[in-house]
C-alpha positions as CSV (number, residue, x, y, z in Angstrom):
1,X,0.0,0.0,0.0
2,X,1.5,3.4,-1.0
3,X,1.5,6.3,1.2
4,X,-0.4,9.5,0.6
5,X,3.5,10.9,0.5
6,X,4.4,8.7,-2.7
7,X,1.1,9.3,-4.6
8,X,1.8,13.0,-4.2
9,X,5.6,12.8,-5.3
10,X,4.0,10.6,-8.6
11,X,1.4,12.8,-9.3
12,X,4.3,15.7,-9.5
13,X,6.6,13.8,-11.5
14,X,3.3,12.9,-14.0
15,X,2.6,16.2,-14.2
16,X,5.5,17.5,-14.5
17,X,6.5,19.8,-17.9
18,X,2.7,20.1,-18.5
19,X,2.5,23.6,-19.8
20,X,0.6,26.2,-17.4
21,X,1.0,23.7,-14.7
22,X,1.6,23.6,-11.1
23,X,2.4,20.4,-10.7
24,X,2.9,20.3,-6.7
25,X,-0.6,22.1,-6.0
26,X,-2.1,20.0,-8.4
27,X,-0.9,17.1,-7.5
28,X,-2.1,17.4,-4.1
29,X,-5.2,18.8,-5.3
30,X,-6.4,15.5,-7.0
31,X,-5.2,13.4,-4.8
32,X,-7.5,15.0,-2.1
33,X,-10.0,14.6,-4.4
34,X,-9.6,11.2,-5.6
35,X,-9.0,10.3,-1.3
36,X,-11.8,12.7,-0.1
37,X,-9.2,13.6,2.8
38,X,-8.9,17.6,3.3
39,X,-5.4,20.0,3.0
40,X,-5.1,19.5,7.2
41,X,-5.1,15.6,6.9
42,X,-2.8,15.7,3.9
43,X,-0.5,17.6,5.6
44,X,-0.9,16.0,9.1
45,X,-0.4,12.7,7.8
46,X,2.0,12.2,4.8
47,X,2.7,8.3,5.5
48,X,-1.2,7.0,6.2
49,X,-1.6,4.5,3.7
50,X,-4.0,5.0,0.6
51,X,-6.1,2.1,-0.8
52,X,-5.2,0.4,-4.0
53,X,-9.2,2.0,-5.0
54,X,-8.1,5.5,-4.5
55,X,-4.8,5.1,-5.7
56,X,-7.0,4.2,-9.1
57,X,-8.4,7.0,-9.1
58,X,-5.8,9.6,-8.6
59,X,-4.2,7.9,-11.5
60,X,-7.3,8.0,-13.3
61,X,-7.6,12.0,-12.5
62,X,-3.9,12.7,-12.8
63,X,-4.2,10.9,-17.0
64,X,-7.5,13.3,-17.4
65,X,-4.9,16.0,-16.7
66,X,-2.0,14.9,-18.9
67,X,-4.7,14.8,-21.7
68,X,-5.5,18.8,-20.7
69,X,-8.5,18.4,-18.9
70,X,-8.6,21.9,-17.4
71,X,-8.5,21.0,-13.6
72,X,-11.4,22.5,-12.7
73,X,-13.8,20.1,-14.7
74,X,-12.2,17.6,-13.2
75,X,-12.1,19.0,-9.6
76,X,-15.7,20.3,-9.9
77,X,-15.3,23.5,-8.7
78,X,-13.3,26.7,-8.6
79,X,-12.5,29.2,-6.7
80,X,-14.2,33.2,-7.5
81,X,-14.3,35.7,-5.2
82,X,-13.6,34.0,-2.4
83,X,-16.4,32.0,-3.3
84,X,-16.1,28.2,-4.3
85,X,-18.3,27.7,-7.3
86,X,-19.3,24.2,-9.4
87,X,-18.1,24.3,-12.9
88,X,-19.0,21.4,-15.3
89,X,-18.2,21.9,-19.2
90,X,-21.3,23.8,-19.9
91,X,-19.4,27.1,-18.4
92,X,-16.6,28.3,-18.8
93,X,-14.2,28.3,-15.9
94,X,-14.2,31.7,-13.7
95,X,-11.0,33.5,-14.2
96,X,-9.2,35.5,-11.3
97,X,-8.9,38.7,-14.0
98,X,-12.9,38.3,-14.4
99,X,-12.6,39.5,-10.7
100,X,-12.1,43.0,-12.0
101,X,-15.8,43.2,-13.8
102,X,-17.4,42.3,-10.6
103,X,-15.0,45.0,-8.7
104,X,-16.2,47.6,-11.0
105,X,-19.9,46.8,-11.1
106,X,-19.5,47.3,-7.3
107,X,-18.0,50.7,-7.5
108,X,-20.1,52.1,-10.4
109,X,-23.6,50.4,-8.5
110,X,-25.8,53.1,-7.3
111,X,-25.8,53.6,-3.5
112,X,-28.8,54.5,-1.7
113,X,-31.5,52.3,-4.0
114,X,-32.2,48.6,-4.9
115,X,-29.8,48.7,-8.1
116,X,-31.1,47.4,-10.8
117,X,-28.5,44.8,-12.9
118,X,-27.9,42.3,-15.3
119,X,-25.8,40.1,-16.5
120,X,-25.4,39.0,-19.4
121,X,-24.3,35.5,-20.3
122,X,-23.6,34.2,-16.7
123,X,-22.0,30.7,-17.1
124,X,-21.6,29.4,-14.1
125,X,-22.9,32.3,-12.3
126,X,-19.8,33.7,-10.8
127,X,-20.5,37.1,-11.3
128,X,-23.4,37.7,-10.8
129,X,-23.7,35.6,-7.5
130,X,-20.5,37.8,-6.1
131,X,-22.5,40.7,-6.7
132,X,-25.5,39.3,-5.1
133,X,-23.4,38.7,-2.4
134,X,-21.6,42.4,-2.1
135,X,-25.3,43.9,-3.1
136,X,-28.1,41.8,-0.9
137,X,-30.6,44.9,-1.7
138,X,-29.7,45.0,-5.2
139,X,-32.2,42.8,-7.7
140,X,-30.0,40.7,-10.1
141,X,-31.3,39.5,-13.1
142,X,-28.9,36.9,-14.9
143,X,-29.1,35.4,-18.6
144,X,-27.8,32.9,-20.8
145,X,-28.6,31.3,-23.6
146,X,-27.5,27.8,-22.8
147,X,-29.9,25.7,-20.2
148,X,-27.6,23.7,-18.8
149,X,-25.2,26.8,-18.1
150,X,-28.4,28.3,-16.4
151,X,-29.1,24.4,-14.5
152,X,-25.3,25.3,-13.2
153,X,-25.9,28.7,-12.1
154,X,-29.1,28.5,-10.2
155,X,-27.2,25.8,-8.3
156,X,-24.3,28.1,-7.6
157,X,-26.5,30.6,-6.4
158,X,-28.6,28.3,-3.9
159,X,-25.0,27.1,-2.7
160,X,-24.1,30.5,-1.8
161,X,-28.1,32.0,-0.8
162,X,-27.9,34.4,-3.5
163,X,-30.4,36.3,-4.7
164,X,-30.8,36.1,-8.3
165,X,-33.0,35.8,-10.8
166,X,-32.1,33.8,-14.1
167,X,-33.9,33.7,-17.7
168,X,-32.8,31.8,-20.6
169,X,-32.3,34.6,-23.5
170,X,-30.2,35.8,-26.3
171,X,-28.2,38.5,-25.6
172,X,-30.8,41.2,-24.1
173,X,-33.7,39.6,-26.4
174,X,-36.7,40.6,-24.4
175,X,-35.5,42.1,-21.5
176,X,-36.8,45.8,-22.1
177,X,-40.2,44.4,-21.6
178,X,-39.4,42.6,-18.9
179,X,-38.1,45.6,-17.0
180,X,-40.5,48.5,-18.0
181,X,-39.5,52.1,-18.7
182,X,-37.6,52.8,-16.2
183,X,-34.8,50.6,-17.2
184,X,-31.5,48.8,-15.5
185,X,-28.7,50.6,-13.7
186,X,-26.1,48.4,-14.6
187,X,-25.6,45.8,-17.5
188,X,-22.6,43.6,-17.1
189,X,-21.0,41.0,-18.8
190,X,-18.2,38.7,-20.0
191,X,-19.0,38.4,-23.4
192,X,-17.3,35.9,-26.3
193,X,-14.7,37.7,-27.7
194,X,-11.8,35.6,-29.1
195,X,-11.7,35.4,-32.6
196,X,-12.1,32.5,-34.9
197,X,-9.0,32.5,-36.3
198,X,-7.7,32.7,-32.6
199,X,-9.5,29.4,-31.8
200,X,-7.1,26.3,-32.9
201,X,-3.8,28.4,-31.1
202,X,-5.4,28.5,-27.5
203,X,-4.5,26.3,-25.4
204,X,-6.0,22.6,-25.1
205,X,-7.4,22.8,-22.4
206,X,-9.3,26.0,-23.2
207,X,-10.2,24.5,-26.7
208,X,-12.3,21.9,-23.9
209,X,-14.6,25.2,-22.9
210,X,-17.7,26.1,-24.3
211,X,-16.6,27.8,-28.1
212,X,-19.7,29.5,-28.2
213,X,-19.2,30.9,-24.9
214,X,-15.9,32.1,-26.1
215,X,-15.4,32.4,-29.9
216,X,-17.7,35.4,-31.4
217,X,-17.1,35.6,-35.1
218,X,-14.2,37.0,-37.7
219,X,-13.4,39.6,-35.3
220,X,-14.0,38.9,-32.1
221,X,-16.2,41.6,-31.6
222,X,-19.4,40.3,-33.3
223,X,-20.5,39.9,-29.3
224,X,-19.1,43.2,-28.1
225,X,-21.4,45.3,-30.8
226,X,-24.7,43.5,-30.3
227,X,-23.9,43.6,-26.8
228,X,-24.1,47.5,-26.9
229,X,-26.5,48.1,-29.3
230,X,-28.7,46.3,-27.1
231,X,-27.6,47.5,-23.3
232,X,-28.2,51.2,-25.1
233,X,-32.2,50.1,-25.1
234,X,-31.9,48.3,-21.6
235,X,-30.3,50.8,-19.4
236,X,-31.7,54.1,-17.8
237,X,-30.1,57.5,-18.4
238,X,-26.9,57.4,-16.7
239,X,-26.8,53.7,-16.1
240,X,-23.3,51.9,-17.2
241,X,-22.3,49.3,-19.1
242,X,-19.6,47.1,-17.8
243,X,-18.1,44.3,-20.0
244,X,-14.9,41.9,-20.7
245,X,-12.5,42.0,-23.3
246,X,-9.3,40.4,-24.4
247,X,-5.9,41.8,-25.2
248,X,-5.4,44.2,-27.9
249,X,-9.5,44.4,-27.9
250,X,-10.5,47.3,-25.7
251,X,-9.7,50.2,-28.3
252,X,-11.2,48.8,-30.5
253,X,-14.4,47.8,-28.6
254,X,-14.6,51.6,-27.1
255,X,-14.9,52.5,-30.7
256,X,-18.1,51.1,-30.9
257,X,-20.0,53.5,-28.5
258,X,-21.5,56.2,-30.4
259,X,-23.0,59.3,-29.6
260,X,-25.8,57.7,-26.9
261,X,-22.8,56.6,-25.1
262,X,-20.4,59.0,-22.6
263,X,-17.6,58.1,-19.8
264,X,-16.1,55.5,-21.8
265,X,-12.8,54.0,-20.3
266,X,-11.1,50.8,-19.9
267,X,-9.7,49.6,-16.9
268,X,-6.8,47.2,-16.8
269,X,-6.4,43.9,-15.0
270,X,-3.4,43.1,-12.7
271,X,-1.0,42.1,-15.0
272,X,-1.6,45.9,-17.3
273,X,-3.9,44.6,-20.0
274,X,-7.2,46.3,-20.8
275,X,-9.7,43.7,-19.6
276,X,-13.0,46.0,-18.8
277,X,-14.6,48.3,-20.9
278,X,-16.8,50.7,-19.0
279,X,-19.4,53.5,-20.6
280,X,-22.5,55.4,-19.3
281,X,-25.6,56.1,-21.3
282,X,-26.0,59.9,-21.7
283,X,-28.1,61.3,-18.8
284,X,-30.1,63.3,-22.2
């Protein structure tokens, strides 16, 4: 029988030379999930024996990885916000630089009033859960157009007692009636915007994601226009819309506000690329 110890040093040595890998952390990641033991019994305990069943597994989880799995389909979760949220391969997998939408959303949201906002396209939920979570008087209204994304994030937000309401839409199709005259505060999203030419040189293991979640035409800005031409209709007079955007893609998608549109500004991410796009409908 091996020891927890020796699993661990194989896993490393397995995953070893995998590119964007950490092979220690994850290692010791899927070997707590193929045990079920937690970080303070891994560490407490490095020689407790491990059955022949679970050392199956690990190996099992560890050859998912080799073959670029991205961990956290195979883990079942990941970490937003402080937040642990269930992924599966309908969503894509929340990213720390995402992080940054939901921190502007919060510093942009209105103070004093039950903020009206929406997200657009929520996946797994992440977003707009977190700013449930940062706004409990706020009403947030969450869309996608895939179902099983949507089966995802309800679950996501009952995991965490968030308030949020989901509908299963295209884009901001029918959501001005929904919402009356008065219209949203905020609309936020993380739209696709990689282009298809862009698609066979990323990485395996985001090749494994959702491409319609990700890939949005020629351009990469197919998304990013509709998404603006419709948030223009949604939003009240000095509402904001906050979205996503890849490198090299946020001068070009501030190009795309005409003259309804004022305050327009991009924000970068922590390692100095333009990742939000920020602008405010014209108060008149």
């Amino acid at each position: 029988m091996k020891s927890l110890r020796e699993l661990y040093g194989r896993g490393r040595a397995l995953l070893r030379g995998l590119p964007g890998t950490d092979p220690a952390l994850e290692s010791r990641l899927l070997l707590q999930a193929a045990s079920g033991i937690g970080p303070a019994a891994f560490w407490s305990s490095p020689e407790a024996g491990v059955p022949g069943a679970v050392e199956r597994r690990f190996l099992a989880l560890i050859a998912r990885r080799r073959a670029r799995f991205p961990l956290a389909y195979i883990l079942g979760e990941r970490e937003f916000w402080s937040l642990s949220f269930a992924v599966t391969p309908a969503v894509l997998v929340p990213r720390p630089e995402t992080e940054l939408l939901v921190e502007k959303a919060l510093a942009f949201a209105p103070r004093g009033k039950a903020a009206l906002i929406v997200e657009i396209g929520t996946g797994s939920g992440a977003v707009a859960v977190a700013l449930a979570r940062e706004l409990p008087d706020a009403r947030i209204v969450a869309t996608d157009i895939s179902r099983r994304a949507l089966a995802v994030a309800r679950a996501n937000a009952a995991r965490h007692g968030a308030r949020v309401e989901f509908a299963a839409t295209d884009l901001l199709r029918g959501l001005t009636d929904r919402f009356g005259p008065a219209g949203a505060d905020l609309v936020v999203s993380n739209p696709p915007y990689v282009a298809e030419g862009e698609w066979p040189s990323l990485p395996p293991e985001v090749r494994r994601e959702p491409k319609r979640a990700l890939v949005a035409g020629p351009t990469g800005l197919e998304f990013t226009r509709r998404l603006i031409s419709g948030a223009a209709g949604l939003l009240r007079p000095g509402g904001r819309l906050l979205f996503e955007t890849g490198r090299g893609r946020a001068r070009a998608s501030l190009r795309l506000f005409d003259a309804a549109w004022d305050e327009k500004q991009a924000f970068k991410d922590l390692r100095g690329i333009d990742r939000v796009v920020a602008a405010r409908k014209r108060a008149g």
